[in-house]
PDB file as gemmi writes it, atoms N, CA and C in Angstrom:
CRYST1    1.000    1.000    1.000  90.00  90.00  90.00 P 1                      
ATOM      1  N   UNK A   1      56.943  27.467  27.468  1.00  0.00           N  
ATOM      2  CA  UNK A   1      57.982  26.736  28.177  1.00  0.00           C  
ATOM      3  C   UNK A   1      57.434  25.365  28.568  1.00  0.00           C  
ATOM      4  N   UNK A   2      58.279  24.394  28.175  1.00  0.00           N  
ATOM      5  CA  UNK A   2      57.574  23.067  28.677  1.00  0.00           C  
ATOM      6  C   UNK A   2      57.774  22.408  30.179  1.00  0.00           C  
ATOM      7  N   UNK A   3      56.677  21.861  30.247  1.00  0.00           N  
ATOM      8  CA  UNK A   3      56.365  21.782  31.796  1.00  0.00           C  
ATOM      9  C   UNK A   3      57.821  19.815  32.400  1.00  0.00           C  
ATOM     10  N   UNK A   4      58.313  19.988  33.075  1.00  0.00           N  
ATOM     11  CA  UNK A   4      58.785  18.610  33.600  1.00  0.00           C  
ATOM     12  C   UNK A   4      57.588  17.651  34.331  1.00  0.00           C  
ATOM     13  N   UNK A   5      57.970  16.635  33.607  1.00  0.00           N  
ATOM     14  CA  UNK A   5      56.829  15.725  33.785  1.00  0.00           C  
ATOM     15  C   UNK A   5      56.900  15.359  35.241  1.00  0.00           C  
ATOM     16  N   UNK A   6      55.538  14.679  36.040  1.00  0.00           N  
ATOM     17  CA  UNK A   6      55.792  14.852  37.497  1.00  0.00           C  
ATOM     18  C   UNK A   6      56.484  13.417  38.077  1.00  0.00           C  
ATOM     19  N   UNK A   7      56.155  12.742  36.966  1.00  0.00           N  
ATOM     20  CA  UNK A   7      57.160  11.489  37.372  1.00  0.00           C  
ATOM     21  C   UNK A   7      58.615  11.635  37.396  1.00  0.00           C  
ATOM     22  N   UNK A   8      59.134  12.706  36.571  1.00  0.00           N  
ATOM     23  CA  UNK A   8      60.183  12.823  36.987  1.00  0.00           C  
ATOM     24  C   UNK A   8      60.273  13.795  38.291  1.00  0.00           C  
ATOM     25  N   UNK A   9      59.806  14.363  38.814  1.00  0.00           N  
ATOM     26  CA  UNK A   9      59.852  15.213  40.017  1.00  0.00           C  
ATOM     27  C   UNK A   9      60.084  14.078  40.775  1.00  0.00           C  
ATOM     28  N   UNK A  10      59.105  12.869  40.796  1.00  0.00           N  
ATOM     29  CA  UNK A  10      58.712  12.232  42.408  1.00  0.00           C  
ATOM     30  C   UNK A  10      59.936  11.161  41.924  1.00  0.00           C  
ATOM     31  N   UNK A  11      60.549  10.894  41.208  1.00  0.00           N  
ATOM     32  CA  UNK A  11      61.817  10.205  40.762  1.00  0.00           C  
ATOM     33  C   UNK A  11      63.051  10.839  41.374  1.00  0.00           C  
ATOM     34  N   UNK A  12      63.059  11.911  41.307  1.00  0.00           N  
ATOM     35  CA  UNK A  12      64.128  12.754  41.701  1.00  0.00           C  
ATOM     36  C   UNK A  12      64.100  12.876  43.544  1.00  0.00           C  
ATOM     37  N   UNK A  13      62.749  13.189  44.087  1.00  0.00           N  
ATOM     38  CA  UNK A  13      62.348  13.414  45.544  1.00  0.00           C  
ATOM     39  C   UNK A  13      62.893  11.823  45.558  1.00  0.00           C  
ATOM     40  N   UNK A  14      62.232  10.863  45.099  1.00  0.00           N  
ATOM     41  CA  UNK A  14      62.682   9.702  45.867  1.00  0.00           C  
ATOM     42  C   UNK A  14      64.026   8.872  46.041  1.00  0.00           C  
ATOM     43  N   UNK A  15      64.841   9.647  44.829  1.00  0.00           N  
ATOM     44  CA  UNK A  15      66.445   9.594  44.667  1.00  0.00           C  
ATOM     45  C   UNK A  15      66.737  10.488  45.974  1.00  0.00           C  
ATOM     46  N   UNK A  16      66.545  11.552  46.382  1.00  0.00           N  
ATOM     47  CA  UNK A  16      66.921  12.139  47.226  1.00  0.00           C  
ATOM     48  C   UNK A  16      66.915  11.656  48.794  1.00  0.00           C  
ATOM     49  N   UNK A  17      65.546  11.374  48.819  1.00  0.00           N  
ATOM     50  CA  UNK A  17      65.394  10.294  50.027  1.00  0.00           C  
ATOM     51  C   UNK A  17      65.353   9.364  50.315  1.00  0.00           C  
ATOM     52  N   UNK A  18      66.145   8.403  49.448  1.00  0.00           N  
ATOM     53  CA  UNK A  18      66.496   7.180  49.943  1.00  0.00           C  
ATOM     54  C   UNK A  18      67.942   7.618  50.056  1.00  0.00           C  
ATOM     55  N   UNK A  19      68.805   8.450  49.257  1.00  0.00           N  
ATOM     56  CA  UNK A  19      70.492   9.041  49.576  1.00  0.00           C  
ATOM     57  C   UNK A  19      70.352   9.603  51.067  1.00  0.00           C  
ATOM     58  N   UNK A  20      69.593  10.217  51.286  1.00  0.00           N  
ATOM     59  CA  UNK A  20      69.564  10.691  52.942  1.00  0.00           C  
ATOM     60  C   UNK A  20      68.679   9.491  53.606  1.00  0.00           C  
ATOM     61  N   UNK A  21      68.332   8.455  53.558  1.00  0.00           N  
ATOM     62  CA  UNK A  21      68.019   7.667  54.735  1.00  0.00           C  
ATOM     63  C   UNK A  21      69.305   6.368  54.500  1.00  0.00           C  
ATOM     64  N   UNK A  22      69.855   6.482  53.487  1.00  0.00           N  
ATOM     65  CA  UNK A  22      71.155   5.715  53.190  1.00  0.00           C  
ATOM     66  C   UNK A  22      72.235   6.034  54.485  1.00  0.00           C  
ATOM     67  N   UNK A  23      71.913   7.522  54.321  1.00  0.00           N  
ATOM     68  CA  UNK A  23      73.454   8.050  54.421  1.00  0.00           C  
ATOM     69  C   UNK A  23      73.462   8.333  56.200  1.00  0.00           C  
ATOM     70  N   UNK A  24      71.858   8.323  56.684  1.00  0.00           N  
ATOM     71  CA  UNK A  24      71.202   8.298  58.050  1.00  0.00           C  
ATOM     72  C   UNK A  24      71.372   7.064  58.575  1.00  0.00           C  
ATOM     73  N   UNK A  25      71.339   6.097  57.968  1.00  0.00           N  
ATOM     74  CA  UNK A  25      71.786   4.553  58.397  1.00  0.00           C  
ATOM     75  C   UNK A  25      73.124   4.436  58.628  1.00  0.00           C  
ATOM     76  N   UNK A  26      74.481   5.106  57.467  1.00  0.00           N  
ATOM     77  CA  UNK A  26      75.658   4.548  57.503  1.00  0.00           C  
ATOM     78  C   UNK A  26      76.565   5.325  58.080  1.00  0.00           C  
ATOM     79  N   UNK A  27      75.969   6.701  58.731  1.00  0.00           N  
ATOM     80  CA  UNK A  27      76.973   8.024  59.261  1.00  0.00           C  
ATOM     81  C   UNK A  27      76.895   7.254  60.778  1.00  0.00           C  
ATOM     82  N   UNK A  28      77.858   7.518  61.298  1.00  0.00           N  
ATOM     83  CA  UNK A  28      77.489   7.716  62.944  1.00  0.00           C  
ATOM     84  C   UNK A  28      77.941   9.217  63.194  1.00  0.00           C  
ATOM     85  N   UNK A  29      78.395  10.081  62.416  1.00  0.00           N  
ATOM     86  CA  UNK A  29      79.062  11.573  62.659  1.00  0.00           C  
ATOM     87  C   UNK A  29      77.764  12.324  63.250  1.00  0.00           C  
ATOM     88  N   UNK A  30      77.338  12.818  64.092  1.00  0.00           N  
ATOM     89  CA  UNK A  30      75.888  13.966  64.615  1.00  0.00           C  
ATOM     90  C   UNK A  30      75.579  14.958  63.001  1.00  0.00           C  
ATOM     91  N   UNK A  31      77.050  15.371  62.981  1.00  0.00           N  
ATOM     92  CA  UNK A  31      76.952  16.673  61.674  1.00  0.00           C  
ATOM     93  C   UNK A  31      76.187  15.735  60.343  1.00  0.00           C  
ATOM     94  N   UNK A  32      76.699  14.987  60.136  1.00  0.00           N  
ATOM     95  CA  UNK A  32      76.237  14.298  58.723  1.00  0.00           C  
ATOM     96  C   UNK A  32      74.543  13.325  58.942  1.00  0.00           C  
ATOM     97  N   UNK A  33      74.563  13.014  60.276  1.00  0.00           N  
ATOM     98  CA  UNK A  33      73.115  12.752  60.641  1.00  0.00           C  
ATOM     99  C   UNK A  33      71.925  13.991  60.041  1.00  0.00           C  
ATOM    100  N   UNK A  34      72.305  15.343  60.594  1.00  0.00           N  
ATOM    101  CA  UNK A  34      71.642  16.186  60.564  1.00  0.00           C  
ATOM    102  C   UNK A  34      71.111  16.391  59.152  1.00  0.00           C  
ATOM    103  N   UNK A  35      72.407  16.277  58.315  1.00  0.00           N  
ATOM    104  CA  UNK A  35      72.256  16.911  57.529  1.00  0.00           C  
ATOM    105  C   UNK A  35      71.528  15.820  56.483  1.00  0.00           C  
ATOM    106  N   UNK A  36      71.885  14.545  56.780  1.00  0.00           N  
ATOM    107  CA  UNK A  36      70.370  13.234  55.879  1.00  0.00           C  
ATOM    108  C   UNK A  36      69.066  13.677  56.183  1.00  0.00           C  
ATOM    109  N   UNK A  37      69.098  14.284  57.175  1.00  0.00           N  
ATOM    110  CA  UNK A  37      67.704  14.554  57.889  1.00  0.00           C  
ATOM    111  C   UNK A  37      67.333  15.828  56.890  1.00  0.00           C  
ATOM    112  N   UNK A  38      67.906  16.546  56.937  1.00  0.00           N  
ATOM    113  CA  UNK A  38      67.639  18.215  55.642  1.00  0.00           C  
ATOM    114  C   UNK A  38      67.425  17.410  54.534  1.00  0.00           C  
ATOM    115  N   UNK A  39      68.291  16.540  53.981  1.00  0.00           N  
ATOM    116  CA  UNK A  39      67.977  16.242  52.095  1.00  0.00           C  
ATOM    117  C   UNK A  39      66.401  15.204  52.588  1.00  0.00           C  
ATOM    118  N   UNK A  40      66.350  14.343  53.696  1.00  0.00           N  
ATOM    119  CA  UNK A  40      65.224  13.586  53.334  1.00  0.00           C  
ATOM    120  C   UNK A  40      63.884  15.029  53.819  1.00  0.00           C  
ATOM    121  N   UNK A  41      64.014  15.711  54.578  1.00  0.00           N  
ATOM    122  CA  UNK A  41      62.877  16.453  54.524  1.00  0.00           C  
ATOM    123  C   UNK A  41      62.735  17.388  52.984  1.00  0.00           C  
ATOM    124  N   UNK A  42      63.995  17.830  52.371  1.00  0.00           N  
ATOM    125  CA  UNK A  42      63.687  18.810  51.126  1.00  0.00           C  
ATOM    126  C   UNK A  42      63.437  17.440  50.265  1.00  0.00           C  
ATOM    127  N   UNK A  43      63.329  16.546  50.286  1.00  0.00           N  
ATOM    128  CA  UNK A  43      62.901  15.599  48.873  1.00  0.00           C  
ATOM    129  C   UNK A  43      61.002  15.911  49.653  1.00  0.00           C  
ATOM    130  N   UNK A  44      61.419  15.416  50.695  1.00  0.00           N  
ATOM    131  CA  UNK A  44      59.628  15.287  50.956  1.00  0.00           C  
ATOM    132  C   UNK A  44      58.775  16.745  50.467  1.00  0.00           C  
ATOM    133  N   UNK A  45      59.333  17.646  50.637  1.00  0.00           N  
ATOM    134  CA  UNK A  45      59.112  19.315  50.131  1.00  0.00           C  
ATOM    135  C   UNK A  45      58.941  19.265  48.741  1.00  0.00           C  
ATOM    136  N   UNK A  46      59.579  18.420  47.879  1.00  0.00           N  
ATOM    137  CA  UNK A  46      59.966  18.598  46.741  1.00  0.00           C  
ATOM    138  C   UNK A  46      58.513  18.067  45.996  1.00  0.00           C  
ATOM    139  N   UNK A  47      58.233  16.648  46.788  1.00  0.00           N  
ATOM    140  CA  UNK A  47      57.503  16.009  45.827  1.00  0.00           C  
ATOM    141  C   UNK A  47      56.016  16.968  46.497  1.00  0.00           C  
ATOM    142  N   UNK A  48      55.903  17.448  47.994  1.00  0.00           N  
ATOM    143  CA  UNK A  48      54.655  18.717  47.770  1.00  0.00           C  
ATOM    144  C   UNK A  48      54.475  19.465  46.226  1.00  0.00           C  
ATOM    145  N   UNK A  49      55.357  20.209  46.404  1.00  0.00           N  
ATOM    146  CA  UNK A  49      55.245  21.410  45.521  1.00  0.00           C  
ATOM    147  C   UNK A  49      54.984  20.493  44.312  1.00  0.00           C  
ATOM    148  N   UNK A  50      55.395  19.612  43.788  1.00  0.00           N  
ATOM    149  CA  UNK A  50      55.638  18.787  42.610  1.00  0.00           C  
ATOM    150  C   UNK A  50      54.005  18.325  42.426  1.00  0.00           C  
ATOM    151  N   UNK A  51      53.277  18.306  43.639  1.00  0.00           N  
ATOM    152  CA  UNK A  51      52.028  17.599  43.713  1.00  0.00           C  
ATOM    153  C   UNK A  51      50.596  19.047  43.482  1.00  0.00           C  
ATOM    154  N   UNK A  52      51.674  19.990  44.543  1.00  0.00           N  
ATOM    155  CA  UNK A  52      50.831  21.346  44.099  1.00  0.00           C  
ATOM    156  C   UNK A  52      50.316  21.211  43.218  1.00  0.00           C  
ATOM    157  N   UNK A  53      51.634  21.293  42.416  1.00  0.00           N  
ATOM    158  CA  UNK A  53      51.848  21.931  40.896  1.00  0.00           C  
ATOM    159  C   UNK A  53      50.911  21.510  40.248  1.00  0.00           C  
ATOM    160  N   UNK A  54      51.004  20.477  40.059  1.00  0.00           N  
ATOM    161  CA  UNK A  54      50.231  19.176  39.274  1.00  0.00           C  
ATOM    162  C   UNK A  54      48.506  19.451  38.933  1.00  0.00           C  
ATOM    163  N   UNK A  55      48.065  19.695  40.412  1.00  0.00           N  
ATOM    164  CA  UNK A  55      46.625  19.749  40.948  1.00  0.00           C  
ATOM    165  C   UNK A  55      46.395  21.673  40.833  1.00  0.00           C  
ATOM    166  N   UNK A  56      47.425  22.535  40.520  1.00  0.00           N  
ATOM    167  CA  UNK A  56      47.222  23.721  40.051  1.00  0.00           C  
ATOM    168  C   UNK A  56      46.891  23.948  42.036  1.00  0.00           C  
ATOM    169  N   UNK A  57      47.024  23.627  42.755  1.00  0.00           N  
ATOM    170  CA  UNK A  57      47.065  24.264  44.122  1.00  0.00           C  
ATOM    171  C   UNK A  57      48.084  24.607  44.434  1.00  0.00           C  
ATOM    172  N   UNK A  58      47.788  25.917  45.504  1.00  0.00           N  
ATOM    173  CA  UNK A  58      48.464  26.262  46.659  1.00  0.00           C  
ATOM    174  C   UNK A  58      49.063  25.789  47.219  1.00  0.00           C  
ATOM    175  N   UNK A  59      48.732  24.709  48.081  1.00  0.00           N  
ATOM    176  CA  UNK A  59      48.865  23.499  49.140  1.00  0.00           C  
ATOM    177  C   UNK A  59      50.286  23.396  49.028  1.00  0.00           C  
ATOM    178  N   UNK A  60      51.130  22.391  48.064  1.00  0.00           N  
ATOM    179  CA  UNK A  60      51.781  22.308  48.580  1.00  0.00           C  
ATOM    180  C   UNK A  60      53.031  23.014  48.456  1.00  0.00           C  
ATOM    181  N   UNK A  61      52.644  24.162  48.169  1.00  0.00           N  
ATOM    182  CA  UNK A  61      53.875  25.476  48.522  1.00  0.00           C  
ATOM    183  C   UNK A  61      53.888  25.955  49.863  1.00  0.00           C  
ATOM    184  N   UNK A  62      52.391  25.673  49.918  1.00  0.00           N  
ATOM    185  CA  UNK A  62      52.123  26.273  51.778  1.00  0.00           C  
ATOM    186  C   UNK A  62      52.885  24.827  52.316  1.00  0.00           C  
ATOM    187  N   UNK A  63      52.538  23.764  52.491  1.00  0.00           N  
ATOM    188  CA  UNK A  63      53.370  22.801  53.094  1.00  0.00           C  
ATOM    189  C   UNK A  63      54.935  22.605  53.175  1.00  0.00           C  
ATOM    190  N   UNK A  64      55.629  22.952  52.142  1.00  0.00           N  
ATOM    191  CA  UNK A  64      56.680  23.024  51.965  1.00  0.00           C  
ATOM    192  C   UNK A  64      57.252  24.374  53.002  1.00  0.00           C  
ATOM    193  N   UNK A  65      56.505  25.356  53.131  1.00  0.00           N  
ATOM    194  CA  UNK A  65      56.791  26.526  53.932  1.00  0.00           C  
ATOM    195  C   UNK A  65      57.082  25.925  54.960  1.00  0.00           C  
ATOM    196  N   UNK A  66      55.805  24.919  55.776  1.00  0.00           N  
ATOM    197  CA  UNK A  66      55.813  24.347  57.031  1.00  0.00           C  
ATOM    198  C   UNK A  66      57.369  23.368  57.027  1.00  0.00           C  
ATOM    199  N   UNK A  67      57.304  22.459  56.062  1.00  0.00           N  
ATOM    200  CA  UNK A  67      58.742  21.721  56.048  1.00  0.00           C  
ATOM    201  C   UNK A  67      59.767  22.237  56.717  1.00  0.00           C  
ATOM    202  N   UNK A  68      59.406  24.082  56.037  1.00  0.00           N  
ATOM    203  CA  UNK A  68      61.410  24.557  55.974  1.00  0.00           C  
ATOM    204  C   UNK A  68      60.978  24.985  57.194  1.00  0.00           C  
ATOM    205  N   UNK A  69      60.294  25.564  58.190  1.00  0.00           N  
ATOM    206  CA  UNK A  69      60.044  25.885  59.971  1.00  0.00           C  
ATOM    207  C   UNK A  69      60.576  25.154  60.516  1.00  0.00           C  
ATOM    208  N   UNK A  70      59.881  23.624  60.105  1.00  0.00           N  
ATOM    209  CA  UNK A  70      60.179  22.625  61.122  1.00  0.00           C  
ATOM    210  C   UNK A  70      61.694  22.416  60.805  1.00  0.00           C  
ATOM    211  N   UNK A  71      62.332  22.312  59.519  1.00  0.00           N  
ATOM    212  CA  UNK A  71      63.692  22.291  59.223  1.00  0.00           C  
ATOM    213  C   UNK A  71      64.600  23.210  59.860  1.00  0.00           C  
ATOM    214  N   UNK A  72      63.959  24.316  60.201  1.00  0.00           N  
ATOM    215  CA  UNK A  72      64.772  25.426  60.705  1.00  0.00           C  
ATOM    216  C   UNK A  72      64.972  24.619  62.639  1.00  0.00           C  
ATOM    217  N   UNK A  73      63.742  24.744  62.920  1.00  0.00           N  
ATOM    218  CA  UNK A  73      63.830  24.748  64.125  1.00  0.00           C  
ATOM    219  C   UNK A  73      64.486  23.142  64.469  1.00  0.00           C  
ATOM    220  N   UNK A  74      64.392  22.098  63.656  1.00  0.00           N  
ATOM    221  CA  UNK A  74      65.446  21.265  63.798  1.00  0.00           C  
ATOM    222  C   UNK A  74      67.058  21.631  63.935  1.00  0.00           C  
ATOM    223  N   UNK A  75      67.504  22.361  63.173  1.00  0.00           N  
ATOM    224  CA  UNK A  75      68.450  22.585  62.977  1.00  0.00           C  
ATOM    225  C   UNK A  75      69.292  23.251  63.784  1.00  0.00           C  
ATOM    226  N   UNK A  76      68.111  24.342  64.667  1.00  0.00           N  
ATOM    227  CA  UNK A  76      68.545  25.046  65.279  1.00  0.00           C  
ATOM    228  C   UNK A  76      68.862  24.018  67.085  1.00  0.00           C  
ATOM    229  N   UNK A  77      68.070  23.245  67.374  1.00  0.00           N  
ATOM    230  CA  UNK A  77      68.350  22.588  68.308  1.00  0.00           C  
ATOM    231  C   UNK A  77      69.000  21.330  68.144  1.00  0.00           C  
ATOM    232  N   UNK A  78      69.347  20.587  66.682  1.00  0.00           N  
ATOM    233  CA  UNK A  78      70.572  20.031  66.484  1.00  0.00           C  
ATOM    234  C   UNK A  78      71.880  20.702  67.046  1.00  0.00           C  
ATOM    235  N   UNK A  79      71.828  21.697  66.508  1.00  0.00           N  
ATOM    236  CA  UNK A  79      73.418  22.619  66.669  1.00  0.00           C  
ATOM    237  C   UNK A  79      73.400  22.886  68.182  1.00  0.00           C  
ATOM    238  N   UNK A  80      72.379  22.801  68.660  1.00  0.00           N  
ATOM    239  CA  UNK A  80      72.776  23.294  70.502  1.00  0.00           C  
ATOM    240  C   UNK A  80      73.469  21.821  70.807  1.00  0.00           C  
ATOM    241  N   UNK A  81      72.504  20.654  70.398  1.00  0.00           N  
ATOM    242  CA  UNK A  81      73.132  19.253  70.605  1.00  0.00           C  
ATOM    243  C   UNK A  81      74.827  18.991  69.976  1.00  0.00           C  
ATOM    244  N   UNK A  82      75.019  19.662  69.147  1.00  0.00           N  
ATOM    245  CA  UNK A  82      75.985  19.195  68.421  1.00  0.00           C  
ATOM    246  C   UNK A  82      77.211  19.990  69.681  1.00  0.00           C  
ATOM    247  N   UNK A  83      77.137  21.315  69.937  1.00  0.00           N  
ATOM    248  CA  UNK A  83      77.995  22.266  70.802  1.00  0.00           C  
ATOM    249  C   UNK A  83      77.867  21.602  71.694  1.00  0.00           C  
ATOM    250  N   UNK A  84      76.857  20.980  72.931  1.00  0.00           N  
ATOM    251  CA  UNK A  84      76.958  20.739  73.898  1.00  0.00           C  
ATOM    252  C   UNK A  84      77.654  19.030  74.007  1.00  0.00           C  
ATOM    253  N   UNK A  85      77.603  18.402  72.762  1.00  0.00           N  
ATOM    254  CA  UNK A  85      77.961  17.220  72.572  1.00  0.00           C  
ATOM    255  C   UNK A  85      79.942  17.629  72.635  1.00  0.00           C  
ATOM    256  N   UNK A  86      80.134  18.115  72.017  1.00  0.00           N  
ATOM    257  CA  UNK A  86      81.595  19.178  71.699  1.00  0.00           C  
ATOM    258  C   UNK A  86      81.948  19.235  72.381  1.00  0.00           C  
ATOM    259  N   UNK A  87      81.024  19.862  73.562  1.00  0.00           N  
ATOM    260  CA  UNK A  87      82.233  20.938  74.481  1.00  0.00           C  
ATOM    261  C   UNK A  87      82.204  20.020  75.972  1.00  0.00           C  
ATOM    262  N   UNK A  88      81.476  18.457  75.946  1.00  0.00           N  
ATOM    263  CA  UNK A  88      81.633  17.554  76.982  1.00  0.00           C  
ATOM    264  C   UNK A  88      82.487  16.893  76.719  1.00  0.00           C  
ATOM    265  N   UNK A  89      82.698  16.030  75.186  1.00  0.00           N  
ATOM    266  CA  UNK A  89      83.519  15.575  74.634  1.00  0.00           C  
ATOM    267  C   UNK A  89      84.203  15.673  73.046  1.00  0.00           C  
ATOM    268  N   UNK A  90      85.554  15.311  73.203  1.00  0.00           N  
ATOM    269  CA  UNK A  90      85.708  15.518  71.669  1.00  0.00           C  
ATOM    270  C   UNK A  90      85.821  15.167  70.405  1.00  0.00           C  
ATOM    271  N   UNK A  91      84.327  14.447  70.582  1.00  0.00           N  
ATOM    272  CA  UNK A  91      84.047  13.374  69.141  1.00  0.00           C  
ATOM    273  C   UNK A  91      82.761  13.986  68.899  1.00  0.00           C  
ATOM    274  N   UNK A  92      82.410  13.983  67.700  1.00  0.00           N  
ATOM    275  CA  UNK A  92      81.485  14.172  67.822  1.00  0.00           C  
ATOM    276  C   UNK A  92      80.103  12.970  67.037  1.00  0.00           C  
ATOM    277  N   UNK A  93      80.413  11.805  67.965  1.00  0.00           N  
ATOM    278  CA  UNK A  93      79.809  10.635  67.478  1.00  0.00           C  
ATOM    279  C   UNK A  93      78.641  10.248  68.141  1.00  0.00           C  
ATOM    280  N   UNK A  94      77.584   9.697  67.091  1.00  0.00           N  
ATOM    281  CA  UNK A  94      76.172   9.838  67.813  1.00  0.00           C  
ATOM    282  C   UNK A  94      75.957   8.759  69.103  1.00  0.00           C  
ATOM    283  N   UNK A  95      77.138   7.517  69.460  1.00  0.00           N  
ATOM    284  CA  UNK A  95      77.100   6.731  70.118  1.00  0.00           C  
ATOM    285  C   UNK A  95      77.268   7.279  71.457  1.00  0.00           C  
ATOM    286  N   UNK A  96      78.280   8.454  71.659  1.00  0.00           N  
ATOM    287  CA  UNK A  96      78.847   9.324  72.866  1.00  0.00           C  
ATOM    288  C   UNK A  96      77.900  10.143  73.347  1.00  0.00           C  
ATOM    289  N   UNK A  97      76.804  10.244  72.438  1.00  0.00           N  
ATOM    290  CA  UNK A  97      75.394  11.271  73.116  1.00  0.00           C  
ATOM    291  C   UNK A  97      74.628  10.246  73.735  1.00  0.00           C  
ATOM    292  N   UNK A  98      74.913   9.126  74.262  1.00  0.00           N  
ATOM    293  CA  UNK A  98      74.211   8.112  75.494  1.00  0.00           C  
ATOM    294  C   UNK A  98      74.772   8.373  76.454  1.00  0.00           C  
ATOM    295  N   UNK A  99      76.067   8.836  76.856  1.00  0.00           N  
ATOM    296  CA  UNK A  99      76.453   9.606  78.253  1.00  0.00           C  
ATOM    297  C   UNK A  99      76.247  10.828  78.506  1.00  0.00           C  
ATOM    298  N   UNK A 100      75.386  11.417  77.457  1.00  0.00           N  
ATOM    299  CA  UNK A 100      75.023  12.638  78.337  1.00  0.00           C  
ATOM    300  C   UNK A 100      73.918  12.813  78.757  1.00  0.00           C  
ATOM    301  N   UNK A 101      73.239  11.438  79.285  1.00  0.00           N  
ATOM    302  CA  UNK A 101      72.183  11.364  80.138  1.00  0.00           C  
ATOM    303  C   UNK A 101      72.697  11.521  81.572  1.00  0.00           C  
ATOM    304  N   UNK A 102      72.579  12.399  82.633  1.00  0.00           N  
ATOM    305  CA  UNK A 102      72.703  12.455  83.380  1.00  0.00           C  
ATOM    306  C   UNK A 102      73.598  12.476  84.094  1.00  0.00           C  
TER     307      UNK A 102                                                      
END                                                                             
């Protein structure tokens, strides 16, 4: 089976994360913030494993593990932000999470 060359891997990771820091610049929505934040961390995952691969290591499958934790546990305290953003007001725009200081 033939192997994909790694320039195209880190071509593809870096298509991915510049579309999620694009799309992190031009959203003001919380939901669609979050979710630039998931594609730019799985490109960064991508080009690990892609680098693993390459070098015949471990590494960066184990790193990529760490990625998806920290992805999880982002996600999981996005969504408390996103509900508590909700249920004060009913937009859910990242400009309106400056009044819920205090």
């Amino acid at each position: 089976m033939p192997q994909v060359p790694m320039q195209h891997v880190l071509i593809l990771a870096a298509i991915l994360f510049t579309l999620g820091l694009a799309g992190l610049m031009t959203r003001r929505n919380l939901i669609f913030t979050l979710l630039c934040i998931e594609i730019m961390l799985n490109a960064s995952g991508l080009a690990f494993v892609a680098a693993g691969s390459r070098w015949g290591q471990p590494d960066g499958q184990v790193m990529f593990l760490f990625i998806l934790a920290m992805a999880a546990a982002e996600v999981s305290v996005g969504l408390a932000l996103v509900l508590l953003l909700h249920k004060s007001q009913a937009a859910l725009d990242v400009d309106a999470a400056s009044e819920l200081r205090g």
